[in-house]
N, C-alpha and C positions, 0 to 999 in steps of 0.2 A: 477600459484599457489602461495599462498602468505608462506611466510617459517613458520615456529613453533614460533618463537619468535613477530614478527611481526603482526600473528594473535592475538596470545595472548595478544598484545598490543592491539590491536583492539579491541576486545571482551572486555577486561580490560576497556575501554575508553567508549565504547558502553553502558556497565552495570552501570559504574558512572553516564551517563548523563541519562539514564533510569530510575534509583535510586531514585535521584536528583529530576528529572520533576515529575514523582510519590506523592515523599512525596511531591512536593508543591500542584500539582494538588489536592491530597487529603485534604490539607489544606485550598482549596476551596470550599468544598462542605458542603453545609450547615449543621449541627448541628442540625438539628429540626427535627420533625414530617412531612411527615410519611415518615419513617426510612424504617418498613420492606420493606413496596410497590414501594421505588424509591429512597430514597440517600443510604440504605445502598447496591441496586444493580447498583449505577454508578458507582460503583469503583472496580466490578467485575471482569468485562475484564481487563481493566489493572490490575489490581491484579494477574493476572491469567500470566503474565511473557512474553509480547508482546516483542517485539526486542526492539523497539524506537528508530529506523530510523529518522523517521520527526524531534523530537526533538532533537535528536545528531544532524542530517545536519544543523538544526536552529543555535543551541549555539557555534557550530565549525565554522560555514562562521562568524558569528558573532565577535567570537575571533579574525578570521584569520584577519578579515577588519578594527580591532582596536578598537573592543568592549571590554563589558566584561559579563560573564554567568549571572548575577544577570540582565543586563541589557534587554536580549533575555527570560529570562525565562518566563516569562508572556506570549510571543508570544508562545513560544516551549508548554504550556500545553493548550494554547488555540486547537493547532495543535492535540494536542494526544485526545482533549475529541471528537473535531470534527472526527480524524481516528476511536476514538470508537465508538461513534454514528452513525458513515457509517457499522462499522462490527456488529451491532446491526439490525438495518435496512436491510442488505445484508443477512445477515444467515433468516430472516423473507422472503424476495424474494425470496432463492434460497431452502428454505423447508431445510435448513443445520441441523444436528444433532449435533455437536461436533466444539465447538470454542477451542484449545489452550488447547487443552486434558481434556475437560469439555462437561456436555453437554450446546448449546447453550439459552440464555437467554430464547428466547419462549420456546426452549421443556424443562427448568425448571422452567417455570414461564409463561406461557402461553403469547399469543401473544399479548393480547392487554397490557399486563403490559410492554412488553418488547419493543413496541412501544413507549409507554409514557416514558420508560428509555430513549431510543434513542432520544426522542423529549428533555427530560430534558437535556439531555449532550450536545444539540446545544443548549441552551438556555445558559447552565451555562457557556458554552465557551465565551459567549459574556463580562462576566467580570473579568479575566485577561486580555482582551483586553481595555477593558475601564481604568482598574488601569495602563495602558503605559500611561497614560497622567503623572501621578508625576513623574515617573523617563524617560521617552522619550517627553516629551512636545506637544502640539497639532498636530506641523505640522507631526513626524514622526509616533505618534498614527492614525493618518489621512490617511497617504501611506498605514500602515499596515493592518489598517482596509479595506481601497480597494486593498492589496494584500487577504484579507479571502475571502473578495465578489468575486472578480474573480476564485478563488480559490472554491470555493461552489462549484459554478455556473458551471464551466468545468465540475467538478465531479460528480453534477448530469446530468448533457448533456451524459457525458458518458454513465454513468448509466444507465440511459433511453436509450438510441443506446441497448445497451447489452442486456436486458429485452426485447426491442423490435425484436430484431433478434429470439431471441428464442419462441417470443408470434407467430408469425410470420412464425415463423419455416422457413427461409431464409437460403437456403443451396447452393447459390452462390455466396456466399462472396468470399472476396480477399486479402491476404495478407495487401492490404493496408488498405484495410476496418478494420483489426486488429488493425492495427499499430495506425492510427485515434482515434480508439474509445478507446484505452489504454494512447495515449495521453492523452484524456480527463477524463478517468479516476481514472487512476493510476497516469499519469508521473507528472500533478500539484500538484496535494495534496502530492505525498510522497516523490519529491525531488527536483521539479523546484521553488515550493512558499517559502518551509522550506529553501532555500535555498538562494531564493530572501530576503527573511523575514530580515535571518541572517546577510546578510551582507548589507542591509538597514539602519540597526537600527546598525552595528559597524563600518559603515562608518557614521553615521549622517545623513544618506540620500545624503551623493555625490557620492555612488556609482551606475553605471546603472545598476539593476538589470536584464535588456536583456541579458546578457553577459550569463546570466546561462541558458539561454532554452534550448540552444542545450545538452548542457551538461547533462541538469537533464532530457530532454527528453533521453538519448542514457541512461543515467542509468537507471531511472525508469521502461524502456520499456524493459529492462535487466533482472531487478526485477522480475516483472509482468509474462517473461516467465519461468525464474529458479522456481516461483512460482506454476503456469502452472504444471509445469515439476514435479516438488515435488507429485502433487495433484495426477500425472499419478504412477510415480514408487517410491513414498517419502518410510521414514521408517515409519507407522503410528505413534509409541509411539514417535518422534521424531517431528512429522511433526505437528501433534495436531489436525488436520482437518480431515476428513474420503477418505480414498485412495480411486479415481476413483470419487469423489463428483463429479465433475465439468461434466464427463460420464453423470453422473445421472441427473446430474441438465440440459443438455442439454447446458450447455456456449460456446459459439463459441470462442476456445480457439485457435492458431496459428496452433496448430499439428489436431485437428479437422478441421480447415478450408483446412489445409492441404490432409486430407485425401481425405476430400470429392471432392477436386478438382483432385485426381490422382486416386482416384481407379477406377474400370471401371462402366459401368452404372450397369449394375445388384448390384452391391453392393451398388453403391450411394441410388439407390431404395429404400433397404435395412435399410440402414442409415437412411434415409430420413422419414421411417416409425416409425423408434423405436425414433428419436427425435422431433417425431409430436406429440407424448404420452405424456400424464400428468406421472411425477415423477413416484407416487405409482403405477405406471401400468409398468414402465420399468422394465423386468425381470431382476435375476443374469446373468440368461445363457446370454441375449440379451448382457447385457454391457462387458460380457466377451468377446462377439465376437467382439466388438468395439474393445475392447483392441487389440484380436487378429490382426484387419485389423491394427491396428496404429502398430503393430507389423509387420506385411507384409510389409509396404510399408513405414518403417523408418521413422516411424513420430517424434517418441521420440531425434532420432539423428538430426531430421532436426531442430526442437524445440532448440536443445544444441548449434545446430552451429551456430542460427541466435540471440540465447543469447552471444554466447562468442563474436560474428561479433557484438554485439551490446553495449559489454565490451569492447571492443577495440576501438570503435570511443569515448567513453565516458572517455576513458585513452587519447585517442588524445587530448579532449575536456578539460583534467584535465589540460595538462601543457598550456595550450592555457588561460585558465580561470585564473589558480592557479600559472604559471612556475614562475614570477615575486616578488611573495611574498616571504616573509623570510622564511626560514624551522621552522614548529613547530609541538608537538603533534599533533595540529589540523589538520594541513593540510597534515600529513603524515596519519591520521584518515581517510579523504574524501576520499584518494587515494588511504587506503586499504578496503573501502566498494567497490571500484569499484569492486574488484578481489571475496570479500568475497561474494556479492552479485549474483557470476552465479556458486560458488565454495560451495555454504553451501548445508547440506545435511536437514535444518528444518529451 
């Protein structure tokens, strides 16, 4: 557990660089028409009080490697329109009600408008990256730009795995099959790129950005299940997404793959019947009994112990990556997301 002071340094640090990448990012979006139907809902979601993960981890390796924030910040808001645009996109996939204690863009704005958001906010991410040419110069604008490409590209590979397990309705997965497909979905975009990005561009490009996979893989994939986790027993008004979504949605999440590999066959049956339904058809009672079985057979505890198991290589990973460097806010920063990230309650 991280102590009172210490978080609150955290949170403190987290909210400035959130802030910060915010008002710039907003500083990007064009001025023109048409306002109601698309720039004035790009700025929605982040509006709406996201954590800003990606771009803390961007502007923090950055510092630590001998940058400086003005230098990363172009990269860091490129980072948050792309996470928006994927949580835009994602709530339209999974039929979601409720983003960030709101409801989500299609169900206030119907879908195909909320599409053309998500399309514009990849669009407009491509220019803070073009402006790293005046203050990072071609070659490092260059790295960067094939750190997004790869970076995309994982992330809808993932994506696509996920969607297709559930089109599918594939109820023999495997722990590892999880682990995989959260690599590529979760672990690039929200801590191995933002990460690589950062200390890229505050080394000049002599740093090897390799040095972080491991590392932002064991965080990310941390993230992913505390998040997981939240979705199962979070506080709703805290949590901002709808308790039990991922039940409903059918997401083949660690503690559901879990289940369906331990309980016995009549209940796999069972299981196997109520997440072969389309959404609107799965009952309350049904998903209550989901609960119930993840309740039977310690899913929720199992879920905690392979996030904390997965906080702890990622603390191995910090002094291995990080132990070398000077002591700074930054790096005492990185070190307390590891803990905040399987410790928060939203």
């Amino acid at each position: 557990m991280l102590s009172t002071d210490i978080q609150e340094q955290f949170l403190a640090k987290l909210g400035a660089y959130r802030d910060l990448s915010l008002k710039t990012l907003i500083d990007f979006i064009p001025d023109r028409e048409p306002k109601k139907y698309l720039y004035d809902l790009v700025t929605l979601y982040p509006k709406r009080g996201g954590k800003g993960f990606r771009p803390g981890l961007c502007l923090a390796a950055c510092n630590i490697f001998g940058g400086t924030t003005a230098e990363a910040m172009n990269s860091a808001i490129a980072l948050e329109l792309f996470h928006n645009a994927f949580l835009v996109h994602d709530d339209i996939e999974d039929e979601s009600d409720d983003r960030r204690g709101s409801p989500t863009m299609h169900a206030a704005h119907g879908v195909p408008i909320a599409i053309n958001v998500g399309d514009a906010m990849n669009v407009l991410s491509i220019r803070p990256l073009m402006h790293n040419i005046f203050t990072l110069g071609p070659s490092l604008t260059w790295q960067v730009f094939s750190e997004i490409e790869h970076m995309v590209l994982e992330s809808v590979e993932g994506q696509a795995m996920e969607l297709g397990w559930r089109q599918d309705n594939l109820c023999d997965l495997k722990e590892d099959d999880y682990l995989r497909m959260i690599l590529k979905k979760t672990c690039w975009y929200t801590c191995i790129h933002p990460l690589r990005i950062g200390a890229i561009i505050g080394s000049g490009g002599a740093m090897d950005p390799d040095v972080f996979n491991r590392f932002g893989y064991y965080l990310g994939a941390a993230f992913q299940i505390q998040d997981d986790l939240l979705n199962l027993v979070g506080d709703q008004d805290k949590y901002g997404k709808e308790i039990c979504g991922d039940v409903l949605e059918g997401k083949r999440t660690l503690m559901l793959i879990y289940l369906l590999n331990t309980c016995n066959q009549k209940e796999k049956q069972k299981l196997e019947t109520y997440l072969a339904k389309k959404r609107s058809l799965r009952m309350p009672d049904e998903t209550e009994w989901v609960m119930k079985m993840m309740k039977k057979y310690d899913c929720i505890a199992y879920g905690r112990k392979n996030a904390q198991n997965l906080a702890g290589a990622a603390l191995k990973e910090f002094y291995t990556v990080f132990g070398h460097m000077p002591e700074s806010e930054d790096k005492q920063f990185i070190e307390s997301m590891i803990l905040y990230m399987i410790n928060r309650d939203y």
